[in-house]
RODO-2510 file (C-alpha; in nm, 4 decimals, decimal comma):
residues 174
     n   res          X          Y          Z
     1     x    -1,1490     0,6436     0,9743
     2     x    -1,4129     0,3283     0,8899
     3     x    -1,6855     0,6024     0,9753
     4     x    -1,5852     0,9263     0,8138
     5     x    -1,3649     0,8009     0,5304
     6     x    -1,7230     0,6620     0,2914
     7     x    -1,8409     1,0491     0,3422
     8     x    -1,4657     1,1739     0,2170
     9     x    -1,5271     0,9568    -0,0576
    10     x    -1,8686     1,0418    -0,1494
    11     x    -1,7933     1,3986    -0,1224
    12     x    -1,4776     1,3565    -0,3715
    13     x    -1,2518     1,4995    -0,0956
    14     x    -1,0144     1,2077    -0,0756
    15     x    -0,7289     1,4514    -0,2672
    16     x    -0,8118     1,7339    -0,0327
    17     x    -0,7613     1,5059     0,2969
    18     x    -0,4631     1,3055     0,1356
    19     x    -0,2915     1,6764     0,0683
    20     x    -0,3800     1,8332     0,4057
    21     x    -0,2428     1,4779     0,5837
    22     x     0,0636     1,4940     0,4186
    23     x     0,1383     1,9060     0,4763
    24     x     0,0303     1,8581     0,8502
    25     x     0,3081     1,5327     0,8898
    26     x     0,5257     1,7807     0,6994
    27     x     0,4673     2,1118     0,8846
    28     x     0,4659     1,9395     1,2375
    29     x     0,7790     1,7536     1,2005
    30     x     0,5929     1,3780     1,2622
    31     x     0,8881     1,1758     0,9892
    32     x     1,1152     1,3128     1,1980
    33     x     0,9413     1,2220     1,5911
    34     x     0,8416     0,9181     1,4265
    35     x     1,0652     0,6268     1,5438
    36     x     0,9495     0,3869     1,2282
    37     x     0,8786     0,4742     0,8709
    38     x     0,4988     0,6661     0,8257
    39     x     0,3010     0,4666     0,5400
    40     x    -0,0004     0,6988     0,3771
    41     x    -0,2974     0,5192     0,2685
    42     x    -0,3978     0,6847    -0,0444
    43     x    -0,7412     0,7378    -0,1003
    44     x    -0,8833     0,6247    -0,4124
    45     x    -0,9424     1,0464    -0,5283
    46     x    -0,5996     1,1133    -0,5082
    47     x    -0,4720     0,7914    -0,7107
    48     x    -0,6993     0,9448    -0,9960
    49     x    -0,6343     1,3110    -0,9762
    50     x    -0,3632     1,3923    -1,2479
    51     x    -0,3666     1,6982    -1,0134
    52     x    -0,2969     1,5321    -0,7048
    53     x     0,0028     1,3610    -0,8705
    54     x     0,1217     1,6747    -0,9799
    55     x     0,1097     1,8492    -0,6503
    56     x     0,2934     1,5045    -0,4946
    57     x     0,5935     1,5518    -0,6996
    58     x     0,6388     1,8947    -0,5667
    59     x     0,5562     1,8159    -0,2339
    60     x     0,8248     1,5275    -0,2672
    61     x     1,1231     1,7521    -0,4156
    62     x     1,0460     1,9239    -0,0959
    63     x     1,0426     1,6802     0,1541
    64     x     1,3674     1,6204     0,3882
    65     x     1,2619     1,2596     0,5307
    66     x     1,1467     1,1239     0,2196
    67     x     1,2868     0,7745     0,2697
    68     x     1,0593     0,7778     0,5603
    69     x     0,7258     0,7909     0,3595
    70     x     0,5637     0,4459     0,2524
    71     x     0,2872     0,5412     0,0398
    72     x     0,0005     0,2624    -0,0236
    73     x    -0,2189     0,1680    -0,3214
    74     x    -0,5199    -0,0657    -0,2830
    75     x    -0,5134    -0,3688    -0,4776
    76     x    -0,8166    -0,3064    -0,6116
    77     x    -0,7292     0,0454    -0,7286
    78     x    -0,4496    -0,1150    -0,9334
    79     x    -0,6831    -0,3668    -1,1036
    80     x    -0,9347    -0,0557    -1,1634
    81     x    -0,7084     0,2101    -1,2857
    82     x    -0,3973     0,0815    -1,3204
    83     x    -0,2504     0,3768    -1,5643
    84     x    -0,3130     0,6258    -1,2898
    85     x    -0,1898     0,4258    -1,0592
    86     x     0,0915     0,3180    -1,2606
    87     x     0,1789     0,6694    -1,3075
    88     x     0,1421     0,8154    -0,9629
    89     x     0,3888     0,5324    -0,8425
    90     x     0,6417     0,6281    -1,0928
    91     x     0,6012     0,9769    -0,9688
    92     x     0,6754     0,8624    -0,6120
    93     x     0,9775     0,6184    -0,6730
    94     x     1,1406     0,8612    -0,9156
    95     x     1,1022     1,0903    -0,5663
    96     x     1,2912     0,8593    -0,3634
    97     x     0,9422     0,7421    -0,1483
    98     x     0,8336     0,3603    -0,1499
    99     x     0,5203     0,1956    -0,3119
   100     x     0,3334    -0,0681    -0,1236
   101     x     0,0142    -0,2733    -0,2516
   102     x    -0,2510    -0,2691     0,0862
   103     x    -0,5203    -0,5691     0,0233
   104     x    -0,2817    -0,7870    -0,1857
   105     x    -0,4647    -1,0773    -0,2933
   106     x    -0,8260    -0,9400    -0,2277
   107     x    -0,9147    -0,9561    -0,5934
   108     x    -0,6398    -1,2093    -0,6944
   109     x    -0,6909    -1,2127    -1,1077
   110     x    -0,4320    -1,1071    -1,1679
   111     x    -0,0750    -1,0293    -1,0445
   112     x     0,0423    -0,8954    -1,3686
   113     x     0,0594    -0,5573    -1,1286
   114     x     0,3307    -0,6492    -0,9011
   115     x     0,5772    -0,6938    -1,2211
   116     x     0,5018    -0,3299    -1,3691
   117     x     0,4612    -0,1282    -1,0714
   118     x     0,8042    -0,3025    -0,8933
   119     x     0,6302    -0,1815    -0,5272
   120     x     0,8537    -0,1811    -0,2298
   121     x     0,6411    -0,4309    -0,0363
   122     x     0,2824    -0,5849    -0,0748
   123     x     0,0441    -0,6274     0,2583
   124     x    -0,1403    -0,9500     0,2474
   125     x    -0,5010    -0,8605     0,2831
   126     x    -0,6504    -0,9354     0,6303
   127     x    -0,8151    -1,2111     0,5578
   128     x    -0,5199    -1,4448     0,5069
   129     x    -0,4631    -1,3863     0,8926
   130     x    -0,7738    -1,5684     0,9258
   131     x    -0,7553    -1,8544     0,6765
   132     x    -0,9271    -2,1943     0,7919
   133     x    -0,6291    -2,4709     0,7484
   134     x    -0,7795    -2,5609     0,4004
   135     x    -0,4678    -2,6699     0,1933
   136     x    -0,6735    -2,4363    -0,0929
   137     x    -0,6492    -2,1274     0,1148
   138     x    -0,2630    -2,2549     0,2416
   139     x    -0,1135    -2,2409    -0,1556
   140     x    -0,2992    -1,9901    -0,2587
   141     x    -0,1052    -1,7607     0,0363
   142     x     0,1867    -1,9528    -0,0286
   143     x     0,2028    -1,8708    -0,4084
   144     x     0,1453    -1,5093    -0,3196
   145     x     0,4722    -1,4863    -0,0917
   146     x     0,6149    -1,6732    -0,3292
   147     x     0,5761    -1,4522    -0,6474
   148     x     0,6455    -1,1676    -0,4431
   149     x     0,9580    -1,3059    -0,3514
   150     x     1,0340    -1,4023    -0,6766
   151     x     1,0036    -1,0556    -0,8076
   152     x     1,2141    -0,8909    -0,4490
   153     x     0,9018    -0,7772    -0,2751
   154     x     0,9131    -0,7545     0,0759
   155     x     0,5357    -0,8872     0,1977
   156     x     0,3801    -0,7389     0,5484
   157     x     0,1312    -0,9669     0,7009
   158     x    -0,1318    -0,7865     0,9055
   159     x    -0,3945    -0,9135     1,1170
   160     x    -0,1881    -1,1484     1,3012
   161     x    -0,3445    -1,1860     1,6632
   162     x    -0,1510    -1,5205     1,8136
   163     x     0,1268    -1,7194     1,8175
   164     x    -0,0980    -1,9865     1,6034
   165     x    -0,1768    -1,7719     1,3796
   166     x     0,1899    -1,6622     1,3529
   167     x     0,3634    -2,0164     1,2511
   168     x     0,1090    -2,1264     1,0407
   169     x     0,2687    -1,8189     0,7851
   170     x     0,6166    -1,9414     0,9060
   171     x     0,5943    -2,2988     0,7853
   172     x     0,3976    -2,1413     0,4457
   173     x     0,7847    -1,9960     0,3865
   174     x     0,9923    -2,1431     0,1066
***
């Protein structure tokens, strides 16, 4: 995906591929092989294409495993367009699908988001996996699982390659 998704981009195609994606995981029957939940990464296209959001409701009303469909935003597609975005989740929610925020805390100005939007569960961005043991870069993750937890968001760590790396997010719990 790193390698063809900048051409999909470039080319404006992101609504095409996000449409065909879903209609293939619909037509082949993947919700229902699928043993866990299937989480779509939006592409930035589709989150702006009032046409896109359109066709998603349909597609939703249509859907049989629609609890089954996590549907991510990036972060910084919230903090860019957040109307469109705004809108698009509603659309999805009011389907019965979940919201979740990929590359929370990437562009942390603001969180004001997370309150509007109500998403299902925020994904730390990557680099938090990675943090030094600076006590800085220790709140600053803390505060993050902490207003998400304040507000009933379930947060998804990714990146995670040890054991290490593992308890230093379980003691930044409270």
């Amino acid at each position: 995906a790193a390698e063809f998704m900048p051409f999909v981009e470039l080319l404006s195609l992101g609504s095409q591929l996000d449409r065909c994606l879903l209609e293939t995981i619909e037509r082949k029957n993947i919700l229902e092989l699928a043993q866990q939940p299937v989480a779509i990464n939006l592409t930035h296209d589709s989150l702006l294409d009032p046409e896109f959001a359109l066709w998603l409701g349909k597609f939703l009303k249509k859907s049989a495993h629609i609890g089954r469909i996590l549907f991510e935003m990036p972060e910084s597609a919230l903090i860019n367009s957040f109307e469109q975005c705004n809108h698009l989740a509603a659309v999805i929610k009011s389907a019965g699908a979940k919201v979740g925020i990929d590359q929370c805390g990437r562009q942390i100005g603001s969180l004001d988001y997370l309150q509007k939007i109500q998403p299902d569960y925020i994904k730390l961005d990557q680099s938090f996996a990675f943090y030094e043991k600076l006590n800085q870069s220790n709140e600053l993750c803390r505060a993050l699982m902490n207003v998400a937890k304040g507000l009933n968001i379930e947060v998804i760590i990714t990146g995670i390659e040890d054991q290490a790396q593992l308890e230093q997010f379980t003691s930044l719990r409270a």
